[in-house]
C-alpha positions as CSV (number, residue, x, y, z in Angstrom):
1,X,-28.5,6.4,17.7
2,X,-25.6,4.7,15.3
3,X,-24.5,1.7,16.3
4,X,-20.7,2.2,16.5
5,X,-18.6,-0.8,17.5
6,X,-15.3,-0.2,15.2
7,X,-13.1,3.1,14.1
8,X,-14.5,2.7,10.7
9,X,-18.3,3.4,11.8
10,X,-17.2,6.5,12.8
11,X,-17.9,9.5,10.3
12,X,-15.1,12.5,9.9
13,X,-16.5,16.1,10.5
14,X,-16.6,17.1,6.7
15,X,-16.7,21.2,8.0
16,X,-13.4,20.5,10.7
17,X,-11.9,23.7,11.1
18,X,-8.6,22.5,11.8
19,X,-7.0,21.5,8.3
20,X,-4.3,19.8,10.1
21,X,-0.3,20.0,9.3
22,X,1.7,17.1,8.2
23,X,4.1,17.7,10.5
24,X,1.0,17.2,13.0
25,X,-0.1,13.7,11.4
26,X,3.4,12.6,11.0
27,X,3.6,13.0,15.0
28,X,0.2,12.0,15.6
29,X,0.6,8.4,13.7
30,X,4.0,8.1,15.8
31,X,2.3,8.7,19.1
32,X,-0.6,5.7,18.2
33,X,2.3,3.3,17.5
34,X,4.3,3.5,20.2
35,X,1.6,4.1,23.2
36,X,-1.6,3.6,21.3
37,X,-4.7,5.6,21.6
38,X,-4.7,8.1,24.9
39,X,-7.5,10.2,24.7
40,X,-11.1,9.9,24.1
41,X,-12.6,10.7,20.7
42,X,-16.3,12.7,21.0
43,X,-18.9,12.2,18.4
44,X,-23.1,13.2,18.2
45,X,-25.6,10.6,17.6
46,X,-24.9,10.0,14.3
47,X,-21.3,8.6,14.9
48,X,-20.2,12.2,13.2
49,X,-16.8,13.3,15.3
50,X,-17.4,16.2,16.8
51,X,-13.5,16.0,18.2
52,X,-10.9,13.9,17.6
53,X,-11.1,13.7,13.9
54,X,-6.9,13.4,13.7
55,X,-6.6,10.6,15.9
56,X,-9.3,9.1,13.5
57,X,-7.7,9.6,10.5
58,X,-4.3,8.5,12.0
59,X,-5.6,5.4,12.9
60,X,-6.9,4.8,9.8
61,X,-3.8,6.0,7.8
62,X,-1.5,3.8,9.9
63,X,-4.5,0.2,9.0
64,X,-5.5,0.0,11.9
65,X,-9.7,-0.3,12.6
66,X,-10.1,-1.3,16.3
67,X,-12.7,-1.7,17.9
68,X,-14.3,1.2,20.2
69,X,-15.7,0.9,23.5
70,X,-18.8,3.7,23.5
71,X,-19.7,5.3,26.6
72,X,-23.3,7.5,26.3
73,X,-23.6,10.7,27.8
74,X,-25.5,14.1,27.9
75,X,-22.3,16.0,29.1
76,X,-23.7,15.7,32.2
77,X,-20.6,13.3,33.9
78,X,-16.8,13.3,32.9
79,X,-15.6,10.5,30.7
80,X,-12.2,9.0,31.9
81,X,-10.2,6.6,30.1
82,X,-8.0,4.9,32.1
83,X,-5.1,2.9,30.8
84,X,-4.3,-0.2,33.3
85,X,-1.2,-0.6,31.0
86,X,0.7,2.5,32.2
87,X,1.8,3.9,35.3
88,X,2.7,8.0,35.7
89,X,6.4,7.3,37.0
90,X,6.8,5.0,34.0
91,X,8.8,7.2,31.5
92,X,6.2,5.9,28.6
93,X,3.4,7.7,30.3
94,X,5.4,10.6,30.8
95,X,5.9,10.4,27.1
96,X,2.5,10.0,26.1
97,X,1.4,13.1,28.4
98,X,3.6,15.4,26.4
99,X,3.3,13.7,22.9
100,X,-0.7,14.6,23.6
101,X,-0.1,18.1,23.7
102,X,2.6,18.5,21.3
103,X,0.7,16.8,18.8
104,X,-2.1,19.3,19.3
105,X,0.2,22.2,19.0
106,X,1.9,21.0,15.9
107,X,-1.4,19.6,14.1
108,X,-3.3,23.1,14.4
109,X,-4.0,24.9,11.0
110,X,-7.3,27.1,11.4
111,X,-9.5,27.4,8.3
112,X,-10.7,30.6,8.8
113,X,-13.3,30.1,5.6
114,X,-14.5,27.8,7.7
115,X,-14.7,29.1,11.2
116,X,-16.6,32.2,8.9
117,X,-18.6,30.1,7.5
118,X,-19.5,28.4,10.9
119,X,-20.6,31.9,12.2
120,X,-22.4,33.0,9.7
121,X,-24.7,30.0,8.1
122,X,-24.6,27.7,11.2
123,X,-25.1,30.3,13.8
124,X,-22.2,29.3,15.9
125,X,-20.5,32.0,18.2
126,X,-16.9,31.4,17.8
127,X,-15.5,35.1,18.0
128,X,-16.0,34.1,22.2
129,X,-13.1,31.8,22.0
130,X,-10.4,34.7,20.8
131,X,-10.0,38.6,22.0
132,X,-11.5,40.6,19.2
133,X,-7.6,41.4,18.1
134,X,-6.6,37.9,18.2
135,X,-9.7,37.1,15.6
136,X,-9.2,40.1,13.7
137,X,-5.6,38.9,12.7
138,X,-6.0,35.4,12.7
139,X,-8.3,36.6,9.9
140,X,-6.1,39.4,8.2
141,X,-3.5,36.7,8.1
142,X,-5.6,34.3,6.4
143,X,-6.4,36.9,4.0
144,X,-3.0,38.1,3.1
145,X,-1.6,34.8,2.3
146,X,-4.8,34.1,0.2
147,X,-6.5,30.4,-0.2
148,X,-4.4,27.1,1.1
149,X,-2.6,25.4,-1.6
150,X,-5.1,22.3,-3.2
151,X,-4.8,18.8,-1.4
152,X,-4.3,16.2,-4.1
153,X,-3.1,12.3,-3.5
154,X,0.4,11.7,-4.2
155,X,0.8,10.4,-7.2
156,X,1.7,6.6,-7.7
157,X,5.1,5.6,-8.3
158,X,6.0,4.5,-11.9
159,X,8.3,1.9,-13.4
160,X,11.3,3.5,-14.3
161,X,13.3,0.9,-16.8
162,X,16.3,3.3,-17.8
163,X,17.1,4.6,-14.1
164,X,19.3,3.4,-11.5
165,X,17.6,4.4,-8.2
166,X,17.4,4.1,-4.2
167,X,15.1,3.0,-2.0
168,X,15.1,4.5,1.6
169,X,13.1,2.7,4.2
170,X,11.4,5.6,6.6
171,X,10.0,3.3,10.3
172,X,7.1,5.9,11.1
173,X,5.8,8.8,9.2
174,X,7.6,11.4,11.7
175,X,11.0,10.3,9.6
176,X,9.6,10.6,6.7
177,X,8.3,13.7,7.3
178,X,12.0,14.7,8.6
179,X,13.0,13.1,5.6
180,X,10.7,15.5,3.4
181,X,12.1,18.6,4.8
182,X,15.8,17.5,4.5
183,X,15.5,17.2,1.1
184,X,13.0,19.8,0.6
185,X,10.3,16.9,-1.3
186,X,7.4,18.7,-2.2
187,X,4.0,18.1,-4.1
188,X,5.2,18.9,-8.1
189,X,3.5,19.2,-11.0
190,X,4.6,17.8,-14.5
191,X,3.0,17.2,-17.7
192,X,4.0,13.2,-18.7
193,X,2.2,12.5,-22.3
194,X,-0.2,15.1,-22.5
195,X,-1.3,14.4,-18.7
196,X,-0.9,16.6,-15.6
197,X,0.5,15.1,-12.8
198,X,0.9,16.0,-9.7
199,X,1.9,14.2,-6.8
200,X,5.2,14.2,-3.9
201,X,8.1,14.3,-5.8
202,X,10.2,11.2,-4.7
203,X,12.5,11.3,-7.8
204,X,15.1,13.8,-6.9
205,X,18.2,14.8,-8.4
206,X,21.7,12.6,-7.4
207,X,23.3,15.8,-7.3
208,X,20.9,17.1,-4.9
209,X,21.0,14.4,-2.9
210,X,24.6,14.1,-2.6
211,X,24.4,17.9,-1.4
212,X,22.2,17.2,1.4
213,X,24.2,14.2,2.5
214,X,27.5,15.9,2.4
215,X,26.1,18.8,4.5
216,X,24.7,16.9,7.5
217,X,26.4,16.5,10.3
218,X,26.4,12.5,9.7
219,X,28.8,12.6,8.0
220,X,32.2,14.0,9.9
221,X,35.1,15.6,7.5
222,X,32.5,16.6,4.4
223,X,32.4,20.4,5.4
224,X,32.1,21.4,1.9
225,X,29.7,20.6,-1.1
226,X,32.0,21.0,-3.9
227,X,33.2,17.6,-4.7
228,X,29.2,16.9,-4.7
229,X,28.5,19.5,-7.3
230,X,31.5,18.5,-9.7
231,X,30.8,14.7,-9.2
232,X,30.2,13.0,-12.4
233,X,26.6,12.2,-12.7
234,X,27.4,8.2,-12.9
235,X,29.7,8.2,-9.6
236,X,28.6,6.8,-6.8
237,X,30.0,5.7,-3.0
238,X,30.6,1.8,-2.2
239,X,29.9,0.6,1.0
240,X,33.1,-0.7,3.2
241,X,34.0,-3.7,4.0
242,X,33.7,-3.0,7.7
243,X,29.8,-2.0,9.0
244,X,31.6,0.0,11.8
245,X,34.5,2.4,9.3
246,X,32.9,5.3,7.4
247,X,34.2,7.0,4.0
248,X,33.0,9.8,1.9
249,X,32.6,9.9,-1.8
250,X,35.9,10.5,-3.9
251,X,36.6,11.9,-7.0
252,X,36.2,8.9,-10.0
């Protein structure tokens, strides 16, 4: 038996099925901050997580290593955890009840490689868990849209000494998820002195930017994107004087 008394002595399944989404972390992560951890995690002897391995890694991905209380069992009794912070007619454990099943229906991506390769070299019976049309097109499916797209680390940001830029402060990773698909930001590949990089691409184009802004509903009376595609690259909207009036870009 491991000795397990923090998050970090646990080990992640290295052959999870469940590739995850980010739309599934981003949620996740959110769902630790606000009502911390709700469910138990399950792991073998070893410390190896048998289930769980999400709420791992979003505990890890958000710094935080707490310690684990370890209950040992055979399967044989039911494993409650029972939170003497919340009460069921309080609206945050209402939340957390559905946040703990939304977050499994957004964060599941099947690697079917994997669930093959479960079947066939570790002897596992998995084809009982689906009707034998429901495995034959998860599988097809899988197929069809050929192998997942490589997971690389974003790239760190650079010093950029000739650019004007923005920073924009996202509170949780469900906005900057949100954030992502506004502006369609997206793992890129470029070639910077001979080098291949590739990484989230948080430099976007002013124009594009502008686009997005002037199309979302934030911002009353800019029903049209013109003025943001003819905008002179080195325009830009000033802030009023009053935090509580609003004005669009104008024409330089």
């Amino acid at each position: 038996m491991k000795p397990l008394k923090t998050v970090s002595d646990l080990v992640a399944d290295p052959q999870n099925a469940n590739r995850g989404t980010a739309r599934g972390r981003a949620v996740l992560e959110t769902s630790v901050r606000r009502y911390g951890f709700g469910r138990s995690v399950l792991a073998d002897k070893y410390g190896r997580v048998i289930a769980g391995n999400k709420t791992v890694e979003a505990a890890t991905s958000i710094g935080q290593n707490p310690d684990v209380i370890v209950v040992e069992s055979t399967g044989d009794q039911l494993v409650v955890v029972q939170r003497t912070d919340l009460d069921l007619d309080d609206p945050r454990a209402k939340e957390l009840a559905v946040a703990d099943n939304r977050t499994a229906e957004l964060g599941l991506d099947w690697n079917t490689q994997e669930l093959q390769r479960m079947e066939e070299d570790g002897g596992a019976d998995l084809k009982q868990f689906w009707r034998v049309e429901e495995w034959e097109k998860l599988i097809a499916a899988a197929t069809a849209a050929g192998p997942p797209p490589e997971e690389v680390p974003g790239m760190a940001l650079q010093p950029f000494e000739e650019y004007n830029y923005l920073m924009v402060v996202c509170k949780n990773s469900q906005d900057w998820q949100g954030l992502c698909d506004q502006l369609h930001i997206v793992k890129e590949s470029v070639v910077l002195g001979g080098a291949r990089k590739v990484g989230l691409g948080r430099v976007i184009s002013g124009e594009r930017l502008l686009e997005a802004l002037c199309k979302s509903s934030s911002l009353p009376g800019n029903g049209s994107t013109s003025s943001a595609r003819t905008r002179s690259p080195s325009s830009r909207a000033r802030p009023s004087a009053s935090p509580k009036a609003k004005r669009t870009p104008t024409e330089p």
